[in-house]
Each structure stands twice: as C-alpha cells, then as structure tokens.
C-alpha angles and dihedrals in degrees: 000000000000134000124231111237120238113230116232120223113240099180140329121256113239098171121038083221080071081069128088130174115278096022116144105244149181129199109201126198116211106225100180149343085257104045139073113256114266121240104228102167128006117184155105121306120246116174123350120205104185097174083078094024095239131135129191120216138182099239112223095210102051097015098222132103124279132190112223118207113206095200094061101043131015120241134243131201106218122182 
C-alpha cells in the first residue's frame, strides 16, 4: 500500500504574477482567529487572471478545474 505524500509548503503567494502554469499550489480559508487555516483545493495552475484576482487549477482530489478566488482565501506555493 502506498502513502500519500504530504506536501510541504515552501511560501505563501502574495501576487497572482508569482504563479506560473504547472506550479504545485494550495489555497488555504482562515476559520477563526484560534484556529489553523483550512486547505480547501491543492493543485497545478492552469491559467491566472490577476486583473480580477482569480486562478484556475486542476484539483488533485476531484480532477477537475477549479477556479480559485484570492479574496476569499489566501495561496500557498507546495513542493
């Protein structure tokens, strides 16, 4: 049987311009001044548009694409 890897978190993404496709990320949701943030989606880029501050990334739990709002959670570069 094999383990799934954790990823490990290398830096948070501050500017969708940071992003390029094919890069391994999180995107992350705050829940509470008391708690850690929550992973909601971790996957590849696949397209940026930072004029409305939105990526798109292949999810690797469902497969599909997902479009990532950043002013609703915060990103995450993994390795």
């Amino acid at each position: 049987m094999l383990k799934e890897a954790k990823a490990h978190v290398v830096s948070r993404i501050r500017a969708l311009d940071q992003l390029h496709r094919g890069d391994e990320i999180e995107a992350r949701l705050k829940v509470g001044p008391n708690y850690d943030d929550v992973v909601i989606r971790r996957g590849s880029v696949q397209e940026t548009a930072p004029g409305i501050g939105v990526v798109w990334i292949m999810d690797r739990q469902s497969g599909t694409r997902k479009a990532i709002n950043t002013d609703e959670c915060s990103l995450w570069r993994v390795a």
